[in-house]
C-alpha positions as CSV (number, residue, x, y, z in Angstrom):
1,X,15.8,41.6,27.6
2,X,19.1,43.1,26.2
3,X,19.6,43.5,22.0
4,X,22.4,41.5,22.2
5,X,20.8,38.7,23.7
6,X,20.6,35.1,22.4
7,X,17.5,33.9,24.6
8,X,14.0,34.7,22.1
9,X,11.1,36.6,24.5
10,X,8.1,35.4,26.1
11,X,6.0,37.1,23.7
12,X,5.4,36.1,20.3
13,X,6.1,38.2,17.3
14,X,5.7,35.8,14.4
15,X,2.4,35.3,13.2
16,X,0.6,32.1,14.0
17,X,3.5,31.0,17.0
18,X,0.4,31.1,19.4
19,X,-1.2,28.0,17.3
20,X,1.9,26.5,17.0
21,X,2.5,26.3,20.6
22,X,-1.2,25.1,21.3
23,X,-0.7,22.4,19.0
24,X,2.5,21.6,21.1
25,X,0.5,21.6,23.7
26,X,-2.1,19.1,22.4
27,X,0.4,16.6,21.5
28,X,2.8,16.5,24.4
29,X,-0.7,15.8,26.6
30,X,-1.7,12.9,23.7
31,X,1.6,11.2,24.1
32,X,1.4,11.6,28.2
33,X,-2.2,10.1,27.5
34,X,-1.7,7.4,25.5
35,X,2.3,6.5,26.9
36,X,0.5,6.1,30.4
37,X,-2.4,4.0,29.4
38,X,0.4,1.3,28.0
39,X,1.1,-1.4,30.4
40,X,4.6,-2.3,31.6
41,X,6.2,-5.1,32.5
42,X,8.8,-5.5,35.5
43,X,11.9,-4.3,33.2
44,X,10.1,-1.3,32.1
45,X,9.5,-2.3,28.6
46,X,5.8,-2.9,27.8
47,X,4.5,-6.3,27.8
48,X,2.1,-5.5,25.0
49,X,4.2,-4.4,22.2
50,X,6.7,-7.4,22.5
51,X,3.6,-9.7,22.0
52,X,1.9,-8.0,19.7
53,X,4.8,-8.0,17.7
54,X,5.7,-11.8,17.7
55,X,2.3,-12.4,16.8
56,X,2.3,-10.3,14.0
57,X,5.2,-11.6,12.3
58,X,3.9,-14.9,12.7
59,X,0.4,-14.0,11.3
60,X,2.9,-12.9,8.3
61,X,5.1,-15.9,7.9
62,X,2.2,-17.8,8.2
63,X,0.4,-15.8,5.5
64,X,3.8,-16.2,3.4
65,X,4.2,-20.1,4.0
66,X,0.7,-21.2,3.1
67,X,0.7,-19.2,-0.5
68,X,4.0,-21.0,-0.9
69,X,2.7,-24.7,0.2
70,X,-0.8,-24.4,-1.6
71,X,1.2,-23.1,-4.9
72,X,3.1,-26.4,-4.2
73,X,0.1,-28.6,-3.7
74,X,-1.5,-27.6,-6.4
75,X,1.2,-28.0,-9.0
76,X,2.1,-31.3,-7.5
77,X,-1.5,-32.2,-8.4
78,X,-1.4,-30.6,-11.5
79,X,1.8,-32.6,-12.6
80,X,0.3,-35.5,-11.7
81,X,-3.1,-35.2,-13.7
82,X,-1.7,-34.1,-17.0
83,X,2.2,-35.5,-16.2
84,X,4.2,-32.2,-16.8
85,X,6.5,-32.5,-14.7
86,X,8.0,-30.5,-13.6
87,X,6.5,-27.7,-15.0
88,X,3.3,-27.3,-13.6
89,X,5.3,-27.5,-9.7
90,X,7.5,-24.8,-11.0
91,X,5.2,-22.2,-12.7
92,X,2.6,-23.1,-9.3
93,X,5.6,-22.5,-6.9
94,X,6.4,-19.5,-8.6
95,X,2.8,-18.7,-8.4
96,X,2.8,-19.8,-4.6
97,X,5.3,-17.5,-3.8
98,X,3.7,-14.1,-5.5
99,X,0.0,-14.6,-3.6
100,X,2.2,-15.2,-0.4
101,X,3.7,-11.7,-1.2
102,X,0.3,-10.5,-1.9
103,X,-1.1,-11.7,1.2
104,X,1.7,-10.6,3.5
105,X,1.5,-7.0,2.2
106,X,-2.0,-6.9,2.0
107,X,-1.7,-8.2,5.8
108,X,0.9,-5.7,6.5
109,X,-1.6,-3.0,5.2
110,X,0.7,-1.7,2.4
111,X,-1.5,-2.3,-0.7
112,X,-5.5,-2.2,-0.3
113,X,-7.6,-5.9,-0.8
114,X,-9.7,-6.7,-3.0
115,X,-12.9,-4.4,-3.3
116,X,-11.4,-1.8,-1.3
């Protein structure tokens, strides 16, 4: 190779480019493992992310809707036993709606359960 040239040589002069390059090597042969193992469909996009991915979202909304409807029931009920309406709907709903929150992010893995 020529001074003047752009292109960098074969050989490496920095220290620690020969782990650098093995650890390139690792991962291009992880993501040829683990992109091969995924199944696709007839369009080329996998079939298993798509689902997986619906039913996550559902699993949240889900997790989301019944905090909101229990927080509902149970200031309906409330109301109705000690008639304060409609306060005890409100501060349940609003109640409800934070555990629904909880849940989905707990769900989500974003903040650590209970005992964890």
């Amino acid at each position: 190779m020529t001074q003047g040239s752009d292109q960098r040589p074969d050989r490496n002069d920095a220290p620690g480019d020969g782990d650098l390059a093995g650890r390139l090597e690792r991962l291009d042969r992880e993501i040829e493992k683990r992109g091969s193992s995924k199944s696709t469909g007839a369009d080329g996009r996998s079939g298993g992310d798509v689902s997986s991915g619906l039913a996550q979202a559902f699993r949240l909304s889900s997790e989301f809707v019944a905090g909101v409807v229990a927080g509902g029931i149970v200031g309906f009920l409330v109301d109705k036993l000690f008639g304060s309406s409609p306060w005890g709907l409100i501060v349940f709903l609003l109640l409800g709606f934070a555990a629904g929150v909880l849940n989905v992010m707990r769900s989500a893995g974003l903040v650590k359960g209970p005992g964890h």
